[in-house]
C-alpha positions, 0 to 999 in steps of 0.5 A: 706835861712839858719840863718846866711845868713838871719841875714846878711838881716835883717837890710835891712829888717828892712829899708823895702828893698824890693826885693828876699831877702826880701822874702826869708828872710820872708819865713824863719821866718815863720819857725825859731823862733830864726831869729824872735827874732832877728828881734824884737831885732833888731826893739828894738834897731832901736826904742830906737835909734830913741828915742835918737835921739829926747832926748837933753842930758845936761851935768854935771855941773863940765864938762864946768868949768873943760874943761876951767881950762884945756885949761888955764893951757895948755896955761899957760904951753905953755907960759912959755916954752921958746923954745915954745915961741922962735918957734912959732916966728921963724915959722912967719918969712917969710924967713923960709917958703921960705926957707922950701917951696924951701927945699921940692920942691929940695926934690921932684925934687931929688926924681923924678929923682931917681925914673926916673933914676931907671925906665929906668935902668930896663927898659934898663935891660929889653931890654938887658936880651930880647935881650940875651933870642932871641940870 
């Protein structure tokens, strides 16, 4: 095994999968020195992650007040457009969905039939080029 291949091993080696790879990857530890450090690096960072993970980390003190302050002032911007405003009661009119929902299915219907339309022309010129070939 040579370094690069065992570098693609290690973290499974870590995890204690077992197998040939283990074992090829243990052979070639015993004799590369640079596969070794690696290895520990590896169960270093394996090992402060761990630690991370059991740490509760609080956040600063200004993040809560200036997420609010940022969230109240995007409000207020939204509240003072007034096409914002005019939009958002224009999308709670059911006849407008009705009208989109129908105005996508009549799309999809026109693009299907395009797409049938254009199968069956290369088909049919498939079968007339097939045709010419044998003749």
């Amino acid at each position: 095994m040579e370094c690069r291949e065992a570098a693609q091993h290690i973290p499974a080696y870590i995890d204690q999968s077992g197998g040939p790879a283990a074992r090829a990857l243990d052979a070639h530890l015993r004799t590369c020195e640079q596969c070794r450090r690696e290895l520990e690096a590896y169960r270093d960072l394996q090992g402060a992650l761990a630690a991370l993970a059991t740490q509760t980390i609080e956040p600063p003190a200004w993040l809560l007040p200036a997420t609010i302050e940022a969230v109240r002032s995007r409000a207020g911007l939204r509240a003072r457009i007034p096409a914002a405003r005019e939009m958002r009661e224009r999308l709670g009119d059911p006849r407008l969905a009705a009208a989109g929902g129908a105005a996508i299915l009549l799309a999809g219907l026109a693009t299907g039939a395009v797409l049938i339309r254009g199968r069956r022309r290369r088909r049919l010129v498939g079968t007339l080029r097939a045709a010419a070939a044998h003749a």
